[in-house]
C-alpha positions as CSV (number, residue, x, y, z in Angstrom):
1,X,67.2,150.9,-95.1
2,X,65.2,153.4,-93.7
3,X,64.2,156.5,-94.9
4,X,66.0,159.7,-93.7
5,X,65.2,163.5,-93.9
6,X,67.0,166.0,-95.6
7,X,68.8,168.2,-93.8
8,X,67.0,171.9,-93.5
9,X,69.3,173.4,-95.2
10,X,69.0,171.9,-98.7
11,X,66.2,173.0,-100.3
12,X,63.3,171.8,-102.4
13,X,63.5,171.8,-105.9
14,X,61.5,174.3,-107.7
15,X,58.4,172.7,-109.2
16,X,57.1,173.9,-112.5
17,X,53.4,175.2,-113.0
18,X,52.2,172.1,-114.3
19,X,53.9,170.3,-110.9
20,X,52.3,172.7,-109.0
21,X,48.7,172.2,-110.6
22,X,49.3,168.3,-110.3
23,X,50.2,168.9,-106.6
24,X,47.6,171.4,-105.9
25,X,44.9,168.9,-108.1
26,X,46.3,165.9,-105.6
27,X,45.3,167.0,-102.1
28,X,42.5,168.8,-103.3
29,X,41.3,165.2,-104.1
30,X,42.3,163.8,-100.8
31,X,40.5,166.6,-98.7
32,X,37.6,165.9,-101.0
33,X,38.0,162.3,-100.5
34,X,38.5,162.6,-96.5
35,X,35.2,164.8,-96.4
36,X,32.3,162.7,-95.9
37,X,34.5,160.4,-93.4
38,X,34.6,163.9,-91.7
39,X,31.0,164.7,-91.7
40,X,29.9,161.2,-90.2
41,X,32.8,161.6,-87.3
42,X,30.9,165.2,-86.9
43,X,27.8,164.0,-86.5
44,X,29.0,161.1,-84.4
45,X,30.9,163.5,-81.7
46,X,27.5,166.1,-81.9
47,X,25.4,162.9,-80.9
48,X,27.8,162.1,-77.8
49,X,27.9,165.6,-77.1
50,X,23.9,165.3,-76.9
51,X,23.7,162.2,-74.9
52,X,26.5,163.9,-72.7
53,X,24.4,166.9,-71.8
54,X,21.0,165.2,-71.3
55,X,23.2,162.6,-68.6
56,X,24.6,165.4,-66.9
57,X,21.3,167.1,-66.8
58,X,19.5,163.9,-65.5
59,X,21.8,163.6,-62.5
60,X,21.7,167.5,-61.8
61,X,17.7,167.0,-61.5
62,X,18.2,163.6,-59.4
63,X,20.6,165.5,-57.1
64,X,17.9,168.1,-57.3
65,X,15.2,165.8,-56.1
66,X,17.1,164.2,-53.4
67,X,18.1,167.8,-51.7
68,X,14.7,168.8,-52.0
69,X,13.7,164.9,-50.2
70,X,16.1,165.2,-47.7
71,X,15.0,169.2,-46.9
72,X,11.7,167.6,-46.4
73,X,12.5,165.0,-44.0
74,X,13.9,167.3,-42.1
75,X,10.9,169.1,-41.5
76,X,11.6,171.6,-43.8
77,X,8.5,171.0,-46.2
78,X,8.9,173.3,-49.4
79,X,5.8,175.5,-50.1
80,X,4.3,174.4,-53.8
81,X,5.0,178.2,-55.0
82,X,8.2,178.7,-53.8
83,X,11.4,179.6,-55.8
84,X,12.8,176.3,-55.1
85,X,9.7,174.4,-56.0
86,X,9.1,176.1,-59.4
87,X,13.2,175.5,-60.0
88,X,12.6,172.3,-58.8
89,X,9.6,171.4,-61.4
90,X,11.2,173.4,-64.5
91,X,14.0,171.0,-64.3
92,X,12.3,167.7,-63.9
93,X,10.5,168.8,-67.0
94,X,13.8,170.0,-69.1
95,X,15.4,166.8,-68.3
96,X,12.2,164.9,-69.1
97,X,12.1,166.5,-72.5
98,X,15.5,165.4,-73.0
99,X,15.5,162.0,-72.4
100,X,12.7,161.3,-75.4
């Protein structure tokens, strides 16, 4: 038969101290337990969360590159000191620094 819930209204009995302390002493152990699963889920989700960035970064630069390609098949050559060239550079070098 399966379990059911007690209604709200009926309350909990009162626990004594050393109730409480075995209570309080049992999900201390569990949190303690549960913590180094935690850590290495951390450290998993921070590594996507790298990979994630330097992906999105990589295409930003490649979108980058093929703006400034199709600007210059247009006719529209870039000059080396420009704005848009030094943009242009710092960002093939950030995302190059990422990949490695």
């Amino acid at each position: 038969m399966a379990k059911t819930n007690k209604p709200l209204d009926e309350k909990e009995p009162i626990l004594t101290k050393e109730e409480l302390n075995a209570r309080r002493n049992e999900i201390t152990a569990f949190y303690k337990d549960n913590i180094a699963h935690l850590e290495v889920q951390a450290e998993y989700e921070m590594l996507l969360a790298t990979i994630e960035k330097s992906r999105a970064e990589r295409l930003q630069a490649q979108m980058y590159m093929a703006q400034a390609y199709a600007s210059q098949k247009e006719g529209g050559q870039v000059p080396v000191d420009s704005e848009e060239a030094k943009a242009f550079k710092e960002a093939m070098e950030k995302a190059a620094m990422n990949i490695d």
